[in-house]
N, C-alpha and C positions, 0 to 999 in steps of 0.2 A: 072592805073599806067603805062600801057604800053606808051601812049601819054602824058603822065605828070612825067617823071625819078626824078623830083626834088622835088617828094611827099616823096620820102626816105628825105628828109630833111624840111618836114614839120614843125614839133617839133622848129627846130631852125629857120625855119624864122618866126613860131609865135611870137618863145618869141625875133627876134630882133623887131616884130612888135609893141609885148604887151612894149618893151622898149621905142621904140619911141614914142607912146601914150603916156605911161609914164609920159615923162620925159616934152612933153608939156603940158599935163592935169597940172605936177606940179606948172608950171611956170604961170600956171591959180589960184593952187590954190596948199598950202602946204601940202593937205591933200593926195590927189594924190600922194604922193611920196611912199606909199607902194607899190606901183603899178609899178611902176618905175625903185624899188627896187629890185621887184619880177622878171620884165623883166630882169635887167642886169642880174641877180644873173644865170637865164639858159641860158643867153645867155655864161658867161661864161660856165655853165655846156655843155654848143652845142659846145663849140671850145674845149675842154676839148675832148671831145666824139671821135670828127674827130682826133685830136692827139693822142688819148690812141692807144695804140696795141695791149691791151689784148683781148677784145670782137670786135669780128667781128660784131656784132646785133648793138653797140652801134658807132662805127664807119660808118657803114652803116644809120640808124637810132637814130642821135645824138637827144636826148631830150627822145622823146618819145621810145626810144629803152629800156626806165627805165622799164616802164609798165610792160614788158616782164617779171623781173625780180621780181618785185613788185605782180604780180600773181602765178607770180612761187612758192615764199615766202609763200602765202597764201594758193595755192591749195590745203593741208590735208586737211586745216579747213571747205573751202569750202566744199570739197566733203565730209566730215564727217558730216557738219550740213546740207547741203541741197542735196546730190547727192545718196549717199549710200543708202543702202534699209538697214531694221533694220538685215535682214539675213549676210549680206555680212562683212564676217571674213578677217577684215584686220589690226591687226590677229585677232582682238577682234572684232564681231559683234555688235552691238548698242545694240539690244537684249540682250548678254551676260554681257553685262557693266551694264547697265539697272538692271540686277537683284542681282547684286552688290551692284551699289548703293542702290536700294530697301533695303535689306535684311544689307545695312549696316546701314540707317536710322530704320532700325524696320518699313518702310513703307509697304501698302499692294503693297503683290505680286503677287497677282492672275491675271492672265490672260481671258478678257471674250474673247465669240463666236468661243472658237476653236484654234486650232493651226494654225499656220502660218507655219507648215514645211509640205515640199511635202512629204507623208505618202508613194509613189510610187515609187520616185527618190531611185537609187542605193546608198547603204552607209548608208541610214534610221536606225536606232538603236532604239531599243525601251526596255521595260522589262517586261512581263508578269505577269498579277497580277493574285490573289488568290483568289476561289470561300470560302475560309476560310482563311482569313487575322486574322493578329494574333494580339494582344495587347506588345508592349515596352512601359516600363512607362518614362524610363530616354534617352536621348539621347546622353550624355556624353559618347559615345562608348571608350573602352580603348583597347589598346595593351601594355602588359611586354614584354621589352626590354632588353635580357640581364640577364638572370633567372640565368644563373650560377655564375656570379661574385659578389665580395661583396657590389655592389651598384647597384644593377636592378632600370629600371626607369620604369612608370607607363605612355607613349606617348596618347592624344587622336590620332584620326585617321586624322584628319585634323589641319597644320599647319602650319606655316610660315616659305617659304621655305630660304635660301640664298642670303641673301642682304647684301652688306658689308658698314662700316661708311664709304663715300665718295665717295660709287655710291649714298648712299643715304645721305640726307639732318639728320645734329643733330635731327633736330623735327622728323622726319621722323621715325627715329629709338626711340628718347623717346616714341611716339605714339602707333608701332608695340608693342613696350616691355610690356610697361602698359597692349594694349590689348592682350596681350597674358598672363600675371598676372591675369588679371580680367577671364576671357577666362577657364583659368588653360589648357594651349595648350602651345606648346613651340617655340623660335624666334631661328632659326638656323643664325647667326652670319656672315655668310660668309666667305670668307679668309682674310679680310681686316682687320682679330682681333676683340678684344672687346676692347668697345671704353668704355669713362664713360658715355657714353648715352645710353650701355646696359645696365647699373649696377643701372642706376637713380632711377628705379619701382620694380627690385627684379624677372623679370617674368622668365622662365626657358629659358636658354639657349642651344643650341647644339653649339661646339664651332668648326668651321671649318677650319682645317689646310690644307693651300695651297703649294704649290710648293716655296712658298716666303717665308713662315714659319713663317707669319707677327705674333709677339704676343711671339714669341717661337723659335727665333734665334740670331746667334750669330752675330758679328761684319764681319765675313765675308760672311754672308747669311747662313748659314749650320744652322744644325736646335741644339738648344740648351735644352738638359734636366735642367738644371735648370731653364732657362725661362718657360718651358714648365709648371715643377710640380708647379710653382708659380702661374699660372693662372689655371689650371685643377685642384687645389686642393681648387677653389673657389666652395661655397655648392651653387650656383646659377649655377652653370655650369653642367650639368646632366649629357650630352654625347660628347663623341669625334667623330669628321666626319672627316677622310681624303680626301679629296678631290685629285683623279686622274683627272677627266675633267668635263667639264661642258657642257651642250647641249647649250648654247649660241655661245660658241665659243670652241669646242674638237680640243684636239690638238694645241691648240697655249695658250701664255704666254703672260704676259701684262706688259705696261709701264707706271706708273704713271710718267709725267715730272717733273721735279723739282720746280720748279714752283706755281705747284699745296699741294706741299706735305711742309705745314702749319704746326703749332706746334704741334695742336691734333693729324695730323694725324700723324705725324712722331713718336709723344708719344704711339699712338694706336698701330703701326707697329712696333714699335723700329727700326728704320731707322734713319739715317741724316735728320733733318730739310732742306728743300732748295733743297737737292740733287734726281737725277733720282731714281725711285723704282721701281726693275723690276723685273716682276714673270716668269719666267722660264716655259719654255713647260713639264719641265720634273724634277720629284724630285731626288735631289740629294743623300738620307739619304736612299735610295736602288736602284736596278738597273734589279732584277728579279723577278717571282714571287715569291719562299719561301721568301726572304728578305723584300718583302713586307707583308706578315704576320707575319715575326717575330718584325716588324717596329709595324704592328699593336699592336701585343701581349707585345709590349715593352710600347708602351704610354697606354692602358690600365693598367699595372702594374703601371706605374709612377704614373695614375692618381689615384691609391688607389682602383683599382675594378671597375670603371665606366663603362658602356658600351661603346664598342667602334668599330666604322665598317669604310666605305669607300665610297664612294659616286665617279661615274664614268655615264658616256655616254658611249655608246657600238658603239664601232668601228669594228675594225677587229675583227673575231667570235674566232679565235684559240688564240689571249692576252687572254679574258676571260677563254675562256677554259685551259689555261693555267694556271690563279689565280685557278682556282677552280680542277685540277689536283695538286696544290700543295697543297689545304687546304686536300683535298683525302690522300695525301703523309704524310703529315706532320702531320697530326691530328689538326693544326691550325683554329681557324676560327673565323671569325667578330663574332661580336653582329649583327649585320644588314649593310645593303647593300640597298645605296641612286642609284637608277637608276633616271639618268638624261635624258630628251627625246632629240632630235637633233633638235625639234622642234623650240627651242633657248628660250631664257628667258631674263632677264633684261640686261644683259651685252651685249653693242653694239659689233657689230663684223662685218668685210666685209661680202658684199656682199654672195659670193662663199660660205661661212662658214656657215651663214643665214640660208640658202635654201636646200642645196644641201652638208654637210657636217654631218657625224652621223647618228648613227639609231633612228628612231622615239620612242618616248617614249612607246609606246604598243608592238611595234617588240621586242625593249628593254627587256624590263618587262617581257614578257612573253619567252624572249630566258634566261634570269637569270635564271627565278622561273622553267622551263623546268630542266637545269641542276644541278640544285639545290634536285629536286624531284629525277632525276634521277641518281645521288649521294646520297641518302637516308640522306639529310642534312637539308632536308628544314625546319622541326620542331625546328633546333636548331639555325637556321640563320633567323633574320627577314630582311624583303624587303620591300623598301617603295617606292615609284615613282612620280616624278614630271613630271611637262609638260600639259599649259595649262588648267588646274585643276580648274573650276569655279562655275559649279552647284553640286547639290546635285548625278544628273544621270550621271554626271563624276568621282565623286568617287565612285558611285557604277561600273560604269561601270569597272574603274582599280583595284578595289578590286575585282574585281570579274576574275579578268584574273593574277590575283598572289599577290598583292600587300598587304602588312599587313596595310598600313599606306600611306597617302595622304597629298605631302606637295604642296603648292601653294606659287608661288612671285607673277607676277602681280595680280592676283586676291585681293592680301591684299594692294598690290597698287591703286589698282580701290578704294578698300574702304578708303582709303589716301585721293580722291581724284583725283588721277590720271584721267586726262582727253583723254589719249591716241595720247599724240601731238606729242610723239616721237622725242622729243628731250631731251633724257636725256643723252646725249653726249657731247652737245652744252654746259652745263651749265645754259642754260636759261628756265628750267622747268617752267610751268605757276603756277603751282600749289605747288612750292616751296615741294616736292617730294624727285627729285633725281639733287637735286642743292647743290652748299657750297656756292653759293651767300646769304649773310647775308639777304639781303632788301627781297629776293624772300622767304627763308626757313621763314620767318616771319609771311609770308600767312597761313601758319600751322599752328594750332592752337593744340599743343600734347594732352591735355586735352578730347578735342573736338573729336578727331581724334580715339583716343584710345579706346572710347565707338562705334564708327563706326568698329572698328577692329575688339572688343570680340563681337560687333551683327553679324556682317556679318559669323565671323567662328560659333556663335550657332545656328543662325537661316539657314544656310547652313546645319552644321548637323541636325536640326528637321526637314528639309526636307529629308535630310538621309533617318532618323527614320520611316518620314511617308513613303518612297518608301516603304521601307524593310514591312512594313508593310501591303501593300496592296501587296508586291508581296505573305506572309505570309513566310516571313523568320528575324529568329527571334536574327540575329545579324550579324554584319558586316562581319564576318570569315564565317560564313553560304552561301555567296554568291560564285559561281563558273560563269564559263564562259558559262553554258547551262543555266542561267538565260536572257542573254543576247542577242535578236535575231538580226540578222543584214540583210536587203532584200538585195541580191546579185542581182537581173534582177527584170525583170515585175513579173516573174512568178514564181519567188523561193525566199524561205526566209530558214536564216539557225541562227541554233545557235551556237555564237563564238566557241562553244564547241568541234563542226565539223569541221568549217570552221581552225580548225590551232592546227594538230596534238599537242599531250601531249605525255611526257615520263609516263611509269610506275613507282614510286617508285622503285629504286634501277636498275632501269634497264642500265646505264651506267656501274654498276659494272659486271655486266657479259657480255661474248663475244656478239659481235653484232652477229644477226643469218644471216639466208641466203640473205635475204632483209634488211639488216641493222638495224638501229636502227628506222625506221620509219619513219626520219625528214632529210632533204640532208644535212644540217648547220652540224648535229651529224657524218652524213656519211661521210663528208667530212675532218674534221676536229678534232674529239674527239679523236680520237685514233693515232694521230700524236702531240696532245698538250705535251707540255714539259714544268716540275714544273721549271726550272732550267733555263730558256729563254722563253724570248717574241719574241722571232724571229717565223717569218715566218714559219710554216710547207714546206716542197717541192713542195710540191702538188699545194699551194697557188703562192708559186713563181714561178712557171711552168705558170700560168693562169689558172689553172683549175676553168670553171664556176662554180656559186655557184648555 
């Protein structure tokens, strides 16, 4: 190219070339005029390219400057079908998709000739089995939720986490709901309301109330108790989830355009047809933490006894420590407590927020269930955790570091379907998914899809069953974190159990001693939370490292 500068404009003297063939092949003969055709057509696209000014690459390289663009477009797929190795988590490994889909066909899932993971590599996780493994006959494992009010629910351990109508496709959610009916496992709603595509199959519901108040507000966004008791007083509806954040995107609020927001869903929402729908960073209906327990203890009441908790991403250490100094003050307290990881989830979010915004879902979990213990609470409070949740040795594994209960989104999206194209932002889901394109959500087949759902979450839990079994532990709540071994180097292996100090039962209620409470998050922060504000402690505003 150095000796040929008029190779950047290749592209365009081909096609003034392929034009002028063309146009005398035509005049030989009429059939030649595709040809002809084909040439003028880039050759307009080549004078087009040199005038535009938005791409540098195509004003440079008019014609063939597309290509660029045209791979670009294609790359996931490429490197998803032919580049990636089955290990490589992005975020989903082939491997972990793989036994999804498996396990949602009822196909076999066995793996021959050994594992494919390096048994050596730092971060290895494994679980210890039993020279006396035990017999479980059922694998329906259950958790009560909610033992003191006048409607306890009966939750399996595995379930589907937060999806709302309009991230997802109608079929989408008739499919989940059925396979969660069929299943006997429950479809947590998301914020986006309950749509009549929850309500089509009957399957249990958690019903998630947002910052928007979609389902449960009034005319000027504020949250409405009579909307509210009109739908929580549905016998399909089991539990109430407020949702504080979400690990897809903590900390920021969303905007449905107007545009977008169609009859259903404006019906779903109770919003304006036509007009912008926007969810707010931050709930209006309290502003601290008592007021956010007596917020709790208020739609529990509305909804006739239901269980009812909160669902949050862990940000800053002292907000939590904060809700959980006012449940201490107040004698207030959830039914249970949805820890969401930062790891993100179905909701697109920039960049920054992606990656590098929130605590991960296991930090999470195990900084709740810490002060939970250590507040002498935790018997009365259940906790459940998302984030990434696919195999069988992931829900043991987070049950076993605090979690009562195991919800998964994409994972029941894989069994949808879901091909991992990562566009469900776009609108243009291949798999008719997380689309409101009519011709695409058509690809779904609900029926079809909904037997894929209730296989994937039983045959997920009978692998459960068999873990638990060969380690010889003889039910989900039987599992701790010294089940769990994790190789830290070449030459040491530890169990979670070591590796990440525990409080003692009721140990935040007494004075920290000479060494504190054992954990720096504790030492830093516990004894400056305040029921009464989410603000900052001093210490925090100062910068003191964590």
């Amino acid at each position: 190219m150095r000796f040929f500068p008029a190779f950047r404009h290749f592209g365009l003297v081909a096609a003034v070339l392929v034009a002028v063939l063309g146009l005398w092949a035509t005049s030989l003969h009429p059939a030649w005029s595709l040809l002809a055709a084909l040439g003028v057509l880039l050759c307009g696209l080549g004078i087009y390219d040199l005038l535009q000014t938005r791409r540098a690459v195509l004003r440079n390289y008019p014609v063939i400057g597309h290509f660029r663009y045209l791979l670009e477009g294609i790359r996931p797929e490429i490197r998803q079908y032919f580049i990636e190795s089955d290990s490589d988590e992005l975020p989903f490994s082939r491997r972990q998709r793989s036994i999804v889909y498996q396990r949602a066909k009822s196909d076999l899932d066995k793996r021959p000739f050994g594992t494919l993971e390096n048994v050596y590599r730092s971060d290895y996780e494994w679980i210890n089995h039993s020279l006396q493994p035990v017999h479980i006959a059922d694998h329906d494992f259950r958790v009560t939720v909610g033992e003191g009010p006048a409607q306890p629910y009966s939750a399996s351990v595995f379930n589907i986490s937060a999806m709302s109508f309009g991230a997802l496709s109608a079929n989408a959610i008739r499919a989940l709901n059925a396979g969660a009916h069929r299943g006997g496992f429950y479809h947590d709603t998301g914020e986006g309301g309950i749509s009549p595509y929850h309500r089509e199959h009957g399957g249990d519901l958690v019903w998630e109330i947002g910052t928007g108040y979609f389902g449960c507000r009034g005319a000027d966004g504020s949250f409405s108790e009579e909307r509210f008791v009109a739908n929580a007083s549905e016998p399909q509806v089991k539990m109430i989830e407020l949702k504080l954040s979400q690990g897809a995107k903590p900390g920021q609020g969303g905007l449905l355009p107007g545009p977008k927001v169609n009859a259903e869903i404006a019906s779903t929402r109770g919003v304006p047809e036509g007009e912008d729908c926007h969810s707010p960073a931050a709930h209006s209906a309290f502003s601290t933490p008592i007021e956010l327990l007596q917020f709790v203890a208020r739609l529990r009441e509305l909804s006739g006894g239901k269980p009812t908790g909160f669902k949050l991403a862990i940000g800053h250490p002292w907000e939590w420590f904060a809700i959980a100094r006012a449940m201490q003050e107040t004698g207030i307290l959830p039914d249970f407590i949805v820890v969401d990881g930062g790891e993100g989830g179905t909701g697109a979010a920039p960049l920054e927020f992606t990656d590098h915004v929130g605590v991960p879902m296991r930090e999470g979990l195990m900084l709740v269930h810490n002060t939970l213990v250590g507040l002498d609470l935790r018997d009365r409070v259940r906790v459940a955790a998302a984030g990434k949740i696919i195999s069988a040795f992931d829900l043991a594994r987070t049950l076993a570091v605090g979690a009562d209960w195991c919800n998964a989104a994409r994972g029941f999206m894989f069994a949808l379907g879901c091909i991992q194209s990562r566009s469900c932002h776009t609108d243009r889901c291949p798999t008719g998914v997380a689309t409101q394109n009519p011709g695409r959500q058509r690809g779904l087949v609900p029926e079809d899809k909904a037997t894929r759902v209730c296989n994937f979450q039983q045959n997920t839990l009978r692998a459960l069953r068999d873990l638990l079994m060969a380690a010889g532990v003889e039910h989900p709540d039987k599992l701790g974190p010294e089940h769990v071994i994790r190789r830290v180097s070449q030459t040491q292996v530890s169990a979670l159990g070591q590796l990440y100090p525990a409080l003692r039962r009721g140990q935040l209620l007494q004075p920290p001693g000479a060494e504190g409470h054992g954990h720096a998050v504790f030492d830093l922060f516990w004894e400056h939370a305040r029921a009464d504000s989410f603000v900052a402690p001093a210490r925090a505003r100062a910068d003191q490292p964590l």
